[in-house]
N, CA, C and O atoms as a printed pandas DataFrame, in Angstrom:
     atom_number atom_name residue_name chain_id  residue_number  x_coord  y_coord  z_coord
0              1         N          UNK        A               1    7.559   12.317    4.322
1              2        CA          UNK        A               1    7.282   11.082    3.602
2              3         C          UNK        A               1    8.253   10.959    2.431
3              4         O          UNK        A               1    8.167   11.731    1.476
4              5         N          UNK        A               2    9.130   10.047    2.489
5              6        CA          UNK        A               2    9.575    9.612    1.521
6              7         C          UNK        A               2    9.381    8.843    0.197
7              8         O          UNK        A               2    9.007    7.733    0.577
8              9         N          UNK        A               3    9.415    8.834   -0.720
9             10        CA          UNK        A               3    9.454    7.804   -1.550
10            11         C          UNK        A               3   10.336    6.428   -1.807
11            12         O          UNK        A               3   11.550    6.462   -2.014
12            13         N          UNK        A               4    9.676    5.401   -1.771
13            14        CA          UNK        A               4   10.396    4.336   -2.024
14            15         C          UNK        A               4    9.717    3.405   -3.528
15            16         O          UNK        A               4    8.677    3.458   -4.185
16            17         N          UNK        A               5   11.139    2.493   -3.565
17            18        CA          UNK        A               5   10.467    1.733   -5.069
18            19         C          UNK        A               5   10.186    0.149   -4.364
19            20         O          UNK        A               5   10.641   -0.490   -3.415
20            21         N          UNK        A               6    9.163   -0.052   -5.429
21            22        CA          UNK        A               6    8.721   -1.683   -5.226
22            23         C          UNK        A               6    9.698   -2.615   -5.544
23            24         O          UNK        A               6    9.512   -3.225   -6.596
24            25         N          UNK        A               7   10.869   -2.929   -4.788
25            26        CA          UNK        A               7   11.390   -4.136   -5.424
26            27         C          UNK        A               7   11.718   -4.532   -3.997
27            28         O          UNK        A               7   11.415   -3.893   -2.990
28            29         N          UNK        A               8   12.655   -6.151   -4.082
29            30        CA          UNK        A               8   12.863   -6.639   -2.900
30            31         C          UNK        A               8   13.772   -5.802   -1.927
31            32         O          UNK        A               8   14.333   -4.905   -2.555
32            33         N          UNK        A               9   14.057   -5.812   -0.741
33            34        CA          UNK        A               9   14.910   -5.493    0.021
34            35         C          UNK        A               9   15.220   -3.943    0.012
35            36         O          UNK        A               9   16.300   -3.368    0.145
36            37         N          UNK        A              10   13.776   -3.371   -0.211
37            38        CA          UNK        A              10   13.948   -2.168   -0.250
38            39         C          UNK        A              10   12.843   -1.676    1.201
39            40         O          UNK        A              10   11.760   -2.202    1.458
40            41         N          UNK        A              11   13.595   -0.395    2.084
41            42        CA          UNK        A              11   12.848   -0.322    3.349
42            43         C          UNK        A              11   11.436    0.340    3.273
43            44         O          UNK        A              11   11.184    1.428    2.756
44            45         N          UNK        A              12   10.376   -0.690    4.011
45            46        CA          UNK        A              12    8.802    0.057    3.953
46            47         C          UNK        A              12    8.271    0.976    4.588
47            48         O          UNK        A              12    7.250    1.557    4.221
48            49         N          UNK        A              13    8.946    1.229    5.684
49            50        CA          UNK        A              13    8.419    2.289    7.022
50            51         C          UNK        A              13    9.633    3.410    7.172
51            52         O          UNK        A              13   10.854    3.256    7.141
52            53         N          UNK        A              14    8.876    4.514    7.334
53            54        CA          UNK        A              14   10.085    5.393    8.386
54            55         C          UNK        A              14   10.456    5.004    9.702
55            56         O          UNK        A              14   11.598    5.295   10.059
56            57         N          UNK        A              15    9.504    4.235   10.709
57            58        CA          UNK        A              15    9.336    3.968   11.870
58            59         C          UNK        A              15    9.859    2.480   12.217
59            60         O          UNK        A              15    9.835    2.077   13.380
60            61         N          UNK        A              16   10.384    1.592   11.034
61            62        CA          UNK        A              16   10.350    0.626   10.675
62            63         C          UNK        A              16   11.507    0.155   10.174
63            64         O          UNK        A              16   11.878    0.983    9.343
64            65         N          UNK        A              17   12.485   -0.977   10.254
65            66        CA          UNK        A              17   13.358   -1.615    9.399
66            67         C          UNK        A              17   12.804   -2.642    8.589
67            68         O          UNK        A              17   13.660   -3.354    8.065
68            69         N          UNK        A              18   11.559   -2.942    8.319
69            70        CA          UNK        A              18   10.795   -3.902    7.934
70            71         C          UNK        A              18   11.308   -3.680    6.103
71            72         O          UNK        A              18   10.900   -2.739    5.423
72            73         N          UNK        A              19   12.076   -4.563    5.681
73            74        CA          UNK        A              19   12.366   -4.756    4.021
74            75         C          UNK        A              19   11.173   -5.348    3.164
75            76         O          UNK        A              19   10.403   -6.124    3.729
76            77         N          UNK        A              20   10.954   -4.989    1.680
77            78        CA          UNK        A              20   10.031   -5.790    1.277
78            79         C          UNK        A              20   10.818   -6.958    1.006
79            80         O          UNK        A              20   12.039   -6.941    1.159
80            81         N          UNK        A              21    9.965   -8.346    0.466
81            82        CA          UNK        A              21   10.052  -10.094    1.041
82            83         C          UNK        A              21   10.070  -10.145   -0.679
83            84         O          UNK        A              21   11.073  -10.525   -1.282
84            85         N          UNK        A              22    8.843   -9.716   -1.365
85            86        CA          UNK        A              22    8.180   -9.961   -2.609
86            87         C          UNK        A              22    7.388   -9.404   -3.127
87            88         O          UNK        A              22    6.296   -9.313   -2.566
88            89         N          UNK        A              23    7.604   -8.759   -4.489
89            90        CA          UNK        A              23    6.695   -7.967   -5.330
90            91         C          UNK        A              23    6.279   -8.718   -6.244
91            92         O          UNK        A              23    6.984   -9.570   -6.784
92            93         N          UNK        A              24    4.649   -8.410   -6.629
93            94        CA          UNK        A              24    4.432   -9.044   -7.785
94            95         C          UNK        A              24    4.627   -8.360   -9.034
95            96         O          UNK        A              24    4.217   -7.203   -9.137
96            97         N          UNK        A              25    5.141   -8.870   -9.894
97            98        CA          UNK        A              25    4.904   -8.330  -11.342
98            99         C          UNK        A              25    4.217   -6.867  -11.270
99           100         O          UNK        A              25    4.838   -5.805  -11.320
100          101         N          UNK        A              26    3.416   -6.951  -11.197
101          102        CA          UNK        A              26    2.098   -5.945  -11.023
102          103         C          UNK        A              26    2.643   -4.461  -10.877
103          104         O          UNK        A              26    2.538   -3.568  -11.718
104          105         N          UNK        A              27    3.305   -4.382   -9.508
105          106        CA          UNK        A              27    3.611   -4.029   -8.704
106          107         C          UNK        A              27    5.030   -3.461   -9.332
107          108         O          UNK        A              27    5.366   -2.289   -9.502
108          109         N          UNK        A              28    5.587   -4.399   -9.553
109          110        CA          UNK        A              28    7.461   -3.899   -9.594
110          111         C          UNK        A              28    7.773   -2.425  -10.318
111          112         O          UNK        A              28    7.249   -1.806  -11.244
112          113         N          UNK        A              29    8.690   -2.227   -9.584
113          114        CA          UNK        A              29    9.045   -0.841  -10.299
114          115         C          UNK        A              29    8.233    0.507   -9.520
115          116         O          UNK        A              29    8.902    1.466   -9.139
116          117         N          UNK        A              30    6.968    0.473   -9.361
117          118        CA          UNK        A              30    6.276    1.312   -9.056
118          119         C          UNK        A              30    6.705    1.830   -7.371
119          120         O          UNK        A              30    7.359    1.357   -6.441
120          121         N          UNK        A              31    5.925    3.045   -7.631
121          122        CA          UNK        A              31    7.040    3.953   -6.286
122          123         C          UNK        A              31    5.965    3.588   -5.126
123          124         O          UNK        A              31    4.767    3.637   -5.407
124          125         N          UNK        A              32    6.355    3.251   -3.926
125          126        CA          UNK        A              32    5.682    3.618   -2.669
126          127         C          UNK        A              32    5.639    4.762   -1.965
127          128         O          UNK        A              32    6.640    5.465   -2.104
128          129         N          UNK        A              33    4.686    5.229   -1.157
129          130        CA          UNK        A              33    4.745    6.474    0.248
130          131         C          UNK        A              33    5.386    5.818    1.310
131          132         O          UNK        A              33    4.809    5.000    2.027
132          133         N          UNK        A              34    6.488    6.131    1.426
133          134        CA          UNK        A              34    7.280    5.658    2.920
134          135         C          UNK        A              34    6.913    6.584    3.899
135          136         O          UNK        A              34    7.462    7.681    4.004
136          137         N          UNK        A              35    6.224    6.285    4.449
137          138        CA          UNK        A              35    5.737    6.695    6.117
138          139         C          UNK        A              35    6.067    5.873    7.175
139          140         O          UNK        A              35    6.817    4.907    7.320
140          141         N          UNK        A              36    5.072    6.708    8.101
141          142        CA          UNK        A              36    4.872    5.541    9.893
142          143         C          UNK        A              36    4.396    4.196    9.031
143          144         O          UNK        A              36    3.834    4.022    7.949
144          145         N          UNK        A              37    4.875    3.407    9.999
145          146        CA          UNK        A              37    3.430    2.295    9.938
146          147         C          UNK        A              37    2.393    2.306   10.024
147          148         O          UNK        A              37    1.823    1.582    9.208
148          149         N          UNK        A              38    1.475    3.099   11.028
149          150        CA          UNK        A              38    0.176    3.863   11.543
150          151         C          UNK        A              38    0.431    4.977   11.238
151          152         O          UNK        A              38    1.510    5.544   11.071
152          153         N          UNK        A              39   -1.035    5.457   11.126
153          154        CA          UNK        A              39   -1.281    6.414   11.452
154          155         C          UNK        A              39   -0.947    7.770   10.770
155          156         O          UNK        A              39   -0.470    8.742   11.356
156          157         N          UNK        A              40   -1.302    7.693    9.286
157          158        CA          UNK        A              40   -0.965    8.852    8.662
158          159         C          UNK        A              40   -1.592    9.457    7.467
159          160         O          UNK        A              40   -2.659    8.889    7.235
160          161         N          UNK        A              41   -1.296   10.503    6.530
161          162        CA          UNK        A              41   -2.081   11.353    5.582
162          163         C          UNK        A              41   -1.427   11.572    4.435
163          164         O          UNK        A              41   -0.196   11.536    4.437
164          165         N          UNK        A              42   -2.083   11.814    3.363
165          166        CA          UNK        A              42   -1.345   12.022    2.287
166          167         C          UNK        A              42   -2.474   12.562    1.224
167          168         O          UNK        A              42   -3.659   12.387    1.506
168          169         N          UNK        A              43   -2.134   13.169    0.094
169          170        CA          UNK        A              43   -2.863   13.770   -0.915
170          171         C          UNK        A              43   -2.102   13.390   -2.535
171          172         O          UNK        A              43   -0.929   13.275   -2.891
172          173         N          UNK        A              44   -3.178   13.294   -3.115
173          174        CA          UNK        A              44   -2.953   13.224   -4.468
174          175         C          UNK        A              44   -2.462   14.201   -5.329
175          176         O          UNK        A              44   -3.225   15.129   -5.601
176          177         N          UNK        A              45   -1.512   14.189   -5.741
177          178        CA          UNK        A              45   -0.977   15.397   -6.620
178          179         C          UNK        A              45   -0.971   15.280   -8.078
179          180         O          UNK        A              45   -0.755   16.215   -8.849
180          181         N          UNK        A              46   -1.175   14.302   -8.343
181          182        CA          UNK        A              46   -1.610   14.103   -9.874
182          183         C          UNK        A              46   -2.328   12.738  -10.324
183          184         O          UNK        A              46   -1.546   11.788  -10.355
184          185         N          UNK        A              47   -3.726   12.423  -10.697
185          186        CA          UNK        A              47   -4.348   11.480  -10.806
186          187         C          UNK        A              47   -3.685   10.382  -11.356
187          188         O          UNK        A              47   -2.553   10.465  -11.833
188          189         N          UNK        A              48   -4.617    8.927  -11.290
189          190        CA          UNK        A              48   -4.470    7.591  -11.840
190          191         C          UNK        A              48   -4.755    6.176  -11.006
191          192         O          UNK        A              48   -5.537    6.082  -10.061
192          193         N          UNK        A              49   -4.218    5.458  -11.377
193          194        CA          UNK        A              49   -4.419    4.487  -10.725
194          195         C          UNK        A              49   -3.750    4.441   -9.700
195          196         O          UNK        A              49   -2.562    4.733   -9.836
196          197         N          UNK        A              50   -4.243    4.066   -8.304
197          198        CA          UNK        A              50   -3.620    4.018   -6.430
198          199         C          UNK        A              50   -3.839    2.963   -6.402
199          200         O          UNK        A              50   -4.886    2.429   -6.769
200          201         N          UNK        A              51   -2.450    2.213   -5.757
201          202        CA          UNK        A              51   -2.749    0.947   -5.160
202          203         C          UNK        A              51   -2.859    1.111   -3.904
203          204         O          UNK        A              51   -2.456    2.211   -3.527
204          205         N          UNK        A              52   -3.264    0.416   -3.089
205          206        CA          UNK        A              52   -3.022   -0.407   -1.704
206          207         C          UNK        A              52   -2.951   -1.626   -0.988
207          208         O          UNK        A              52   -3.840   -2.465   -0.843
208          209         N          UNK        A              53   -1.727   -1.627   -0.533
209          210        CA          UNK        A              53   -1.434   -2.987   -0.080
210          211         C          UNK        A              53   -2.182   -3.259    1.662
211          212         O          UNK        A              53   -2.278   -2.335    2.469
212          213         N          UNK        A              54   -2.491   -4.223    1.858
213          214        CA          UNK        A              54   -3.180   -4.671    3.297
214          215         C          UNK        A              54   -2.912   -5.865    3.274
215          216         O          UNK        A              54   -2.715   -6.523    2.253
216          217         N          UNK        A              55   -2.882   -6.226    4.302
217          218        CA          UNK        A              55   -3.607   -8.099    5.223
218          219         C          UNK        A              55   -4.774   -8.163    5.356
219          220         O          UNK        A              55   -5.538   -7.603    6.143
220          221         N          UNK        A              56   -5.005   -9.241    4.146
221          222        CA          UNK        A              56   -6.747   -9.537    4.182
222          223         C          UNK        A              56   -7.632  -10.022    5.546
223          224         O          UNK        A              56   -7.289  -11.064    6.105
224          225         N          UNK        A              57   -8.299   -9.567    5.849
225          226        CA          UNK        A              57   -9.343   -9.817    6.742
226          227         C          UNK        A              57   -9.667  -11.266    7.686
227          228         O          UNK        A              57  -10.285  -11.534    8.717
228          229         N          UNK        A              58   -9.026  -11.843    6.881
229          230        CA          UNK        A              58   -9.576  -13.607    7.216
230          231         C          UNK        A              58   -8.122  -13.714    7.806
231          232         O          UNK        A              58   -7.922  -14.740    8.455
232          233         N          UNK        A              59   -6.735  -12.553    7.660
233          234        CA          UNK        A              59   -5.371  -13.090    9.081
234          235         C          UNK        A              59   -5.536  -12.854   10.278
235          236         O          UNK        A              59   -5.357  -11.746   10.783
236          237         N          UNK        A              60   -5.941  -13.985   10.950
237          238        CA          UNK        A              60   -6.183  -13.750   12.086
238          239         C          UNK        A              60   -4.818  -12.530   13.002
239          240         O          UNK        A              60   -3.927  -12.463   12.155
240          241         N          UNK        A              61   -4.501  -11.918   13.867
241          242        CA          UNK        A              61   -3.799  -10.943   14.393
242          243         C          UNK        A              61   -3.472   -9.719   13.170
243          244         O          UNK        A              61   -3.147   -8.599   13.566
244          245         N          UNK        A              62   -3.561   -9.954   11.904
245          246        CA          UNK        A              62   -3.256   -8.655   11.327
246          247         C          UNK        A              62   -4.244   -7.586   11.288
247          248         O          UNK        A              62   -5.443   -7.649   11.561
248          249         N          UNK        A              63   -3.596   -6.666   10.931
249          250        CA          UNK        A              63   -3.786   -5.402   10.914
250          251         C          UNK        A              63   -4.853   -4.940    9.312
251          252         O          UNK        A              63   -4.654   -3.999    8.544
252          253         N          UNK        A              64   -5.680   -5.734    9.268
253          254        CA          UNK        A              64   -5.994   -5.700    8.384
254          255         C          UNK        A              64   -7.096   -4.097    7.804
255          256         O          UNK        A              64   -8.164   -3.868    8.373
256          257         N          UNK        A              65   -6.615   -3.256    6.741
257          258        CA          UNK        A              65   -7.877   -2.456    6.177
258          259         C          UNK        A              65   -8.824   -2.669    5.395
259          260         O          UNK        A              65   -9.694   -1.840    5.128
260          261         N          UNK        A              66   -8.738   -4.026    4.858
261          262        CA          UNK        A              66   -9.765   -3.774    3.853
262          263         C          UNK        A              66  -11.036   -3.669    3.666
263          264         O          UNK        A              66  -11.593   -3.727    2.569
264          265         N          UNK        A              67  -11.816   -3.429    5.242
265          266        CA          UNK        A              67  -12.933   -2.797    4.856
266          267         C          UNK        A              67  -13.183   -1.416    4.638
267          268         O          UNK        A              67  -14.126   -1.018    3.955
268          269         N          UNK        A              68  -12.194   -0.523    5.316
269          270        CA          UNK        A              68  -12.263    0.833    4.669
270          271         C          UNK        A              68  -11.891    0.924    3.633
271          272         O          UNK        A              68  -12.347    1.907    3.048
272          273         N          UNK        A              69  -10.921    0.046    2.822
273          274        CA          UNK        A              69  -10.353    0.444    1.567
274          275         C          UNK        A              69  -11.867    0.110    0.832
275          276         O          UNK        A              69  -12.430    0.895    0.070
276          277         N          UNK        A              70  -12.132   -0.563    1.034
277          278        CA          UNK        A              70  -13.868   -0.755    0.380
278          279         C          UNK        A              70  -14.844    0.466    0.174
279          280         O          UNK        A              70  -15.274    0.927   -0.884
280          281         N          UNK        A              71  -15.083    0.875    1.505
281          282        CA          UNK        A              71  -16.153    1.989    1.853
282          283         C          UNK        A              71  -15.011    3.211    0.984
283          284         O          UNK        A              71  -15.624    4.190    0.557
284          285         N          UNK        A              72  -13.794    3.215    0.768
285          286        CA          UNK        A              72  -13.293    4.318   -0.006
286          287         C          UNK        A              72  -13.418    4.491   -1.782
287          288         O          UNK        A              72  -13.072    5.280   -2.661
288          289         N          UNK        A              73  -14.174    3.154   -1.625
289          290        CA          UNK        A              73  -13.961    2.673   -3.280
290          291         C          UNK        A              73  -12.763    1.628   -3.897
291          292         O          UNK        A              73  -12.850    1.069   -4.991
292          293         N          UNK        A              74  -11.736    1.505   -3.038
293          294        CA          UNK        A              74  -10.873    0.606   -3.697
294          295         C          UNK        A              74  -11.333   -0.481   -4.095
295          296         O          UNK        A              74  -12.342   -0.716   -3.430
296          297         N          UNK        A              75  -11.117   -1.368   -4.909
297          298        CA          UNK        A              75  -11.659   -2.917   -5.358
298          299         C          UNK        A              75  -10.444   -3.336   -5.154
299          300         O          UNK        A              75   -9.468   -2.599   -5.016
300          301         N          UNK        A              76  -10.441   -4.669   -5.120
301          302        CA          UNK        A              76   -9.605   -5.590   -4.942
302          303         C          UNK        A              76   -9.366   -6.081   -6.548
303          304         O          UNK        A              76  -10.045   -6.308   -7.549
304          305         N          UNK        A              77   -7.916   -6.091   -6.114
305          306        CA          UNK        A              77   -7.544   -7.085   -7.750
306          307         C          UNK        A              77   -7.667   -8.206   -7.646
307          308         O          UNK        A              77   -8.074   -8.599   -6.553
308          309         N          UNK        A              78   -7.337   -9.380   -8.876
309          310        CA          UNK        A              78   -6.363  -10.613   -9.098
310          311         C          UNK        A              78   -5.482  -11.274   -8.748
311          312         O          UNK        A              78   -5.330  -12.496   -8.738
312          313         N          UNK        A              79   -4.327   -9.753   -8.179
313          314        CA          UNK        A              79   -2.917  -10.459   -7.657
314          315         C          UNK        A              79   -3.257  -10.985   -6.752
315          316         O          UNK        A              79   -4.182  -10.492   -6.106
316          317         N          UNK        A              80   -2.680  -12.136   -6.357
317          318        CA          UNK        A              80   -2.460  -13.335   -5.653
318          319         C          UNK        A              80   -1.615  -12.518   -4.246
319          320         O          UNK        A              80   -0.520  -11.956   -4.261
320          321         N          UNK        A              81   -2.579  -12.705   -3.089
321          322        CA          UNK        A              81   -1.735  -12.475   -1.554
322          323         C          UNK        A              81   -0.548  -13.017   -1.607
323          324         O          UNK        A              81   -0.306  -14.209   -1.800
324          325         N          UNK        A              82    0.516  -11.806   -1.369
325          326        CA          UNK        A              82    1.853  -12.200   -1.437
326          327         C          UNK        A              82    2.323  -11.556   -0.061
327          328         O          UNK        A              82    1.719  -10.724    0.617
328          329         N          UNK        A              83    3.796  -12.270    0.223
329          330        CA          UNK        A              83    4.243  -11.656    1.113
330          331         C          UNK        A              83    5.259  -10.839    1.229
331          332         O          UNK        A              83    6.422  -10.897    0.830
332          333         N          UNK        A              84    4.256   -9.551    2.235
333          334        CA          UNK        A              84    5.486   -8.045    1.841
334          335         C          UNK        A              84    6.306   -8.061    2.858
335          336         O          UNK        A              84    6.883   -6.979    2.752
336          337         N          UNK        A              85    6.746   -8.617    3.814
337          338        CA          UNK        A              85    7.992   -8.029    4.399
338          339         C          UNK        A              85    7.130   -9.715    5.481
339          340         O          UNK        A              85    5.971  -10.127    5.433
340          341         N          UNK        A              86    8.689  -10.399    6.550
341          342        CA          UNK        A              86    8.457  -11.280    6.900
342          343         C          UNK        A              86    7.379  -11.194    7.906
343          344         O          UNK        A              86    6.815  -10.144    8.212
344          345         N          UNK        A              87    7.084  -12.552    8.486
345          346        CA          UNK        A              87    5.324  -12.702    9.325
346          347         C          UNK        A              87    4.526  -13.356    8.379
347          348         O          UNK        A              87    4.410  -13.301    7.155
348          349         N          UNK        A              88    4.077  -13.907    9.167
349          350        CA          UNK        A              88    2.532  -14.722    9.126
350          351         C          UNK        A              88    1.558  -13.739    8.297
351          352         O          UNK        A              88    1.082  -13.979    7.187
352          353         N          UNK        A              89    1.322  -12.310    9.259
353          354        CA          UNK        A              89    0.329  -11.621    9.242
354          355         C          UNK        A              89    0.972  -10.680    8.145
355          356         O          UNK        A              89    0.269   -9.762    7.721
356          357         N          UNK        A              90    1.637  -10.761    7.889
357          358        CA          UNK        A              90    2.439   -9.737    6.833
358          359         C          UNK        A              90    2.873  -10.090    5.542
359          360         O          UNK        A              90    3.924   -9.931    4.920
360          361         N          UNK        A              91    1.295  -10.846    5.199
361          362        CA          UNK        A              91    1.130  -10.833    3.524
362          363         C          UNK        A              91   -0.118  -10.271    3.442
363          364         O          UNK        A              91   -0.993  -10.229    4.306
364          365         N          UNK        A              92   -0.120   -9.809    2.232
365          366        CA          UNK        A              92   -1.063   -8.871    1.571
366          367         C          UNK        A              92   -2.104   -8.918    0.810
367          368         O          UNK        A              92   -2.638  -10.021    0.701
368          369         N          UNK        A              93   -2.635   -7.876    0.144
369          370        CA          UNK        A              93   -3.846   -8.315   -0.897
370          371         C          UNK        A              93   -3.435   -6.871   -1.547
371          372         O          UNK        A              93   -2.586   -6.189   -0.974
372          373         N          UNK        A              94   -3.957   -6.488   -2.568
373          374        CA          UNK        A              94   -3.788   -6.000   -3.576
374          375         C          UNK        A              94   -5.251   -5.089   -3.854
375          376         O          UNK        A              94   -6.198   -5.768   -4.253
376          377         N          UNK        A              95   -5.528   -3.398   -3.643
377          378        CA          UNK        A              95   -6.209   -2.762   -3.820
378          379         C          UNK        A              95   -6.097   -1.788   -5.145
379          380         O          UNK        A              95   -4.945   -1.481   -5.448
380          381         N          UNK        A              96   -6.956   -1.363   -5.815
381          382        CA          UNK        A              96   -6.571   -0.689   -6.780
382          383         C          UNK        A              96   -7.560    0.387   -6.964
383          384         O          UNK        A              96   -8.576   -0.204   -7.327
384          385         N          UNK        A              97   -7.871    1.961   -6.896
385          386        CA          UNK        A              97   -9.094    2.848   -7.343
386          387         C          UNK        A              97   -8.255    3.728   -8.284
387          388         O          UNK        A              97   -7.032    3.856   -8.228
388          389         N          UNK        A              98   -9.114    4.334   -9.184
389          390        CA          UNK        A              98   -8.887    5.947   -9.732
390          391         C          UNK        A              98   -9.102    6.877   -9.153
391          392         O          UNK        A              98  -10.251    7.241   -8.899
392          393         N          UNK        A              99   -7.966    7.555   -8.763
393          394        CA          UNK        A              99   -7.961    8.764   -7.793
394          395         C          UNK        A              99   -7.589    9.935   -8.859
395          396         O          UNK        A              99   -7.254    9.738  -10.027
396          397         N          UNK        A             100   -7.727   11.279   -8.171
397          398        CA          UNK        A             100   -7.821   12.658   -8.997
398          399         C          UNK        A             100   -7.136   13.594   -7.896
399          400         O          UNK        A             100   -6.993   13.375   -6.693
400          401         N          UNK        A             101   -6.774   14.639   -8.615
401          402        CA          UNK        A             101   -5.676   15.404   -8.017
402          403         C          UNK        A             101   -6.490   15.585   -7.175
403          404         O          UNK        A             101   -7.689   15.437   -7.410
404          405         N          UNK        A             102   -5.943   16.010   -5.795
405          406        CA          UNK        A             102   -6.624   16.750   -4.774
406          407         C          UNK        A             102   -7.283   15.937   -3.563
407          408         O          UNK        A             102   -7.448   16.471   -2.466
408          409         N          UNK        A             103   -7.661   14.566   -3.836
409          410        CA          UNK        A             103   -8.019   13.806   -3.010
410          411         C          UNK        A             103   -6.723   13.281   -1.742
411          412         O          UNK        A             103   -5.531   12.990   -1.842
412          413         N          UNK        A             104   -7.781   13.362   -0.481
413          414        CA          UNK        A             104   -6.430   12.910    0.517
414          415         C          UNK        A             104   -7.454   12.070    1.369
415          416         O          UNK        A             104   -8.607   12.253    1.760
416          417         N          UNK        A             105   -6.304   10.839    1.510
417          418        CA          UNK        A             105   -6.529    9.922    2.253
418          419         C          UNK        A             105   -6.060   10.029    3.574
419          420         O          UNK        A             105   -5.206   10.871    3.850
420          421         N          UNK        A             106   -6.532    9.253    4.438
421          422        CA          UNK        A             106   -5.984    9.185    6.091
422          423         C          UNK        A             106   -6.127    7.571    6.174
423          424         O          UNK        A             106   -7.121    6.946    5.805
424          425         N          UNK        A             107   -4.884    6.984    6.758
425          426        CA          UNK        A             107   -4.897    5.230    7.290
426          427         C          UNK        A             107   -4.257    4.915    8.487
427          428         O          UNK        A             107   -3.390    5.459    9.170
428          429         N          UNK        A             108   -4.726    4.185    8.538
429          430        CA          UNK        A             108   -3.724    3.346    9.921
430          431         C          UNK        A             108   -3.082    1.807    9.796
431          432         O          UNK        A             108   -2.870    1.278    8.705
432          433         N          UNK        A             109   -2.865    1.309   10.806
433          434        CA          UNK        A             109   -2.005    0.075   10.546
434          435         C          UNK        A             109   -3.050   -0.546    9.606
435          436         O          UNK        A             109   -4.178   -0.058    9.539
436          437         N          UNK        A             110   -2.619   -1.825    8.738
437          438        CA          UNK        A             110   -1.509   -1.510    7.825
438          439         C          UNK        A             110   -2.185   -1.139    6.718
439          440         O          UNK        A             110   -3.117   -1.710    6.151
440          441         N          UNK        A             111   -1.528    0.053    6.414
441          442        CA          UNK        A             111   -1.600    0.143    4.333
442          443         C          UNK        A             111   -1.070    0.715    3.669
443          444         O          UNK        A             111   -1.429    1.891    3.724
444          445         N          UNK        A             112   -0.003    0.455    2.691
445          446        CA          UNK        A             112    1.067    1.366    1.969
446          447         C          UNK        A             112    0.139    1.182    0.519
447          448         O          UNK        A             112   -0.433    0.359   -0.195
448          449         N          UNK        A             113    0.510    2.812    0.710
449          450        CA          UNK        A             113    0.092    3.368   -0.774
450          451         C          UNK        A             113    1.111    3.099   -2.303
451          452         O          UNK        A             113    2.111    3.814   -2.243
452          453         N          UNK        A             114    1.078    2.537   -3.165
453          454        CA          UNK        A             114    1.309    2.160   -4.289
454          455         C          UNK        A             114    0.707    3.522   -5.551
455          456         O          UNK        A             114   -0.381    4.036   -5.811
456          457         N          UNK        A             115    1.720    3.627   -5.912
457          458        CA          UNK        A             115    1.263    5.233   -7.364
458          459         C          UNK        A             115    1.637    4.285   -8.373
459          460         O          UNK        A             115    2.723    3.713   -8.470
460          461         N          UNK        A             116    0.483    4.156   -9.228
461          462        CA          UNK        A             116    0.684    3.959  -10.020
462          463         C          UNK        A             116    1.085    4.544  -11.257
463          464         O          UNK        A             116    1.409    5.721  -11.097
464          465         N          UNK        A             117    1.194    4.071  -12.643
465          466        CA          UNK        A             117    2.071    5.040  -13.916
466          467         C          UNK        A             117    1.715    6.364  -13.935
467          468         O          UNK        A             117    0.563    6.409  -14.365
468          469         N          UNK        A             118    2.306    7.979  -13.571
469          470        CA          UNK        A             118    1.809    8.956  -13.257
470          471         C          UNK        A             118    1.362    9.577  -11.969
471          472         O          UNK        A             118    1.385   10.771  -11.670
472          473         N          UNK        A             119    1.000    8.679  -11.344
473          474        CA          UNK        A             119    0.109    9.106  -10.041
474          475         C          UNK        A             119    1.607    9.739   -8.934
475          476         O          UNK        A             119    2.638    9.132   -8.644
476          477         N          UNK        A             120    1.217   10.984   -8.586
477          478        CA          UNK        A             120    1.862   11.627   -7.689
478          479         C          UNK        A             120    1.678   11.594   -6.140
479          480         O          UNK        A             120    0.521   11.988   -6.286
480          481         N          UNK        A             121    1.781   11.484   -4.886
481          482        CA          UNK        A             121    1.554   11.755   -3.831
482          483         C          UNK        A             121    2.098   12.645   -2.849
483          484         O          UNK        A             121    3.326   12.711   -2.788
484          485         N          UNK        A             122    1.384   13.365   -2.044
485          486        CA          UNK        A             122    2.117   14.124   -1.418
486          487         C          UNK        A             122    1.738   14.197    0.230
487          488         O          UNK        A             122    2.392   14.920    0.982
């Protein structure tokens, strides 16, 4: 897993040529987990705020998580569904929890992890 940064035209997947389209404010600057698209794991290496990006529920064909990001505790922010890389189905919503060292997540299509100020992943 690589790391990548939130700005435009920077690549989202290992598995993937998919570029990001648009970051919000929010967002900019902050590092992503570059993985698969599906299907993968990761752990917290130093607490804070985790984002996650998804396709809200109501796009019809996407890949949407946000009911597990729910049952995990994430809440949903403010930011305004933007679009991360081109498609219909490939705009987003904006998740946010407090995570602590040691916690590991497992996801599938779609959800890129967002670290926020501090937050480590591994």
């Amino acid at each position: 897993m690589v790391p990548g940064v939130m700005k435009p035209g920077e690549i989202l997947f290992t598995d993937r040529n998919y570029k990001i389209t648009e970051v919000p404010d929010s967002l900019a600057g902050l590092t992503f987990l570059r993985t698969t698209i599906d299907d993968f794991d990761f752990e917290v290496e130093a607490g804070g705020e985790l984002y996650a990006l998804t396709p809200p529920e109501n796009e019809k064909g996407a890949a949407s998580q946000e009911t597990r990001l729910r049952k995990l505790g994430f809440e949903r922010t403010d930011d305004p569904i933007f679009q991360l890389f081109p498609g219909s189905i490939n705009r987003v919503c904006v998740y946010r929890k407090t995570v602590k060292k040691g916690e590991r997540f497992h996801f599938s299509k779609v959800v890129l992890p967002v670290a926020g100020k501090g937050v480590r992943l591994k």
